[in-house]
Residue, then its C-alpha position, 0 to 999 in steps of 0.5 A: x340926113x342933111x350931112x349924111x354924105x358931106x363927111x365923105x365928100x370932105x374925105x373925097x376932096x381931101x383925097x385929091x392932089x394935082x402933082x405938076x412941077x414946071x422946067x418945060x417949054x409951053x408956059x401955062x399960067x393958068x387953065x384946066x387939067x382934067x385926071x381919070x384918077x384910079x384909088x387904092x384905098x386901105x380896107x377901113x376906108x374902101x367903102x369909100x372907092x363907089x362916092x369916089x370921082x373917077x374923073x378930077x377937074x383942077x382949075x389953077x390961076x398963077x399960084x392957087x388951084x380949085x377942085x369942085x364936086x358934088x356929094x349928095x345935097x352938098x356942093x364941095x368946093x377947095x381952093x388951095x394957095x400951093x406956094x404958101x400952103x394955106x387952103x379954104x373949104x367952101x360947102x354949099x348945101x342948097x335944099x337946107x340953105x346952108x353955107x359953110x366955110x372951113x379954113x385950113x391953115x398952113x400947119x394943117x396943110x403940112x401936118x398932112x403932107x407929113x403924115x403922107x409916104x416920103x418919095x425919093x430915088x426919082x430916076x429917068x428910065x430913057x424910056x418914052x410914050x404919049x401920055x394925054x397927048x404930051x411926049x413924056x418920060x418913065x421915072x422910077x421912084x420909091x417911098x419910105x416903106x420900100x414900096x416901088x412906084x412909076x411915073x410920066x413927065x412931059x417937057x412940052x409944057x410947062x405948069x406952074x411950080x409947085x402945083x404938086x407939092x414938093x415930093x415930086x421936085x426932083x422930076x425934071x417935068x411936067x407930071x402926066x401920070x402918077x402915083x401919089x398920096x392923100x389922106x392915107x390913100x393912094x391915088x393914082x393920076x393919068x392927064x386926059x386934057x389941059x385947057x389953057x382958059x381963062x379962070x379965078x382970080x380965086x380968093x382964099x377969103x371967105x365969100x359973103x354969105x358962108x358961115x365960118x366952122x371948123x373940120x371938127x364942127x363940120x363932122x360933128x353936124x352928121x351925127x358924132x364925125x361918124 
């Protein structure tokens, strides 16, 4: 089917977050940041992990980021404003000639993020390494449910504020390894490069030629949402 992998796809993209918070040296207003991302998936959803990048590409312009990936005969594109929480989903299907267009308002974006694990307890460990070619520092943190986590920040650069989300405010750097969560999953990112290149201006306009749809209709075209 035409959609077959496109519900997946969707799920994928959703899957990713970038989490970088700026109080650093090097500002870097717009550019690349590659991830390996590593997912810890809950068994309804593990058939999932094989479509699943293992390699993310996030491109961000001020305060509005891009992620791009390819599922099956779909190109899948996301465009997320991370300061006011508003986002657009851009599917291009070229062997169908199709183009949708899906708009995530802010409600949706943080009904979300509120079903996701709360992180607290942000503690520096002293503890150094080199993380992606940046000196960077262990944290310790913890969820709601009492899970333990770590992570890596760098203060050789700095991105901009929010990129992340706001779970991760209380770190006092740049995040170059992390543990965070998407859509039920847990998603583990290690930065492997940042370009800073020139990209966007991107817009959460819908592009001429994009036919505006809803999640719901989206899921409904492979057969049910299943």
């Amino acid at each position: 089917m035409m959609f077959k992998s496109v519900k997946t796809g969707v799920l994928a993209t959703l899957l990713v977050g970038s989490a970088i918070i700026a109080h650093a040296q090097k500002k870097i207003t717009q550019g690349t940041i590659t991830y390996g991302a590593e997912y810890s998936l809950p068994p309804e959803a593990a058939a999932m992990a094989s479509q699943l990048p293992k390699e993310q590409k996030i491109k961000f312009n001020g305060n509005i980021m891009r992620m791009d990936m390819q599922q099956g005969p779909a190109s899948i594109g996301i465009i997320n404003d991370f300061v006011d929480k508003k986002g657009l989903m851009l599917i291009d299907v070229p062997i169908a000639q199709m183009q949708f267009a899906v708009k995530m308002s802010k409600e949706e974006i943080e009904t979300a993020e509120g079903s996701a694990p709360k992180l607290s307890d942000f503690k520096a460990t002293g503890e150094k390494q080199n993380v992606g070619g940046y000196n960077a520092e262990k944290y310790t943190y913890k969820d709601d449910k009492g899970n333990s986590y770590e992570l890596w920040a760098t203060n050789d650069i700095e991105l901009p504020a929010g990129l992340s989300g706001s779970q991760f405010k209380d770190v006092k750097g740049s995040l170059v390894k992390y543990t965070t969560f998407q859509q039920g999953a847990k998603v583990t990112l290690t930065l492997k490069n940042i370009t800073e290149d020139k990209v966007g201006p991107f817009s959460l306009d819908v592009p001429s030629g994009y036919e505006l749809k809803t999640m719901q209709e989206i899921m409904a075209m492979q057969g049910g949402g299943e």
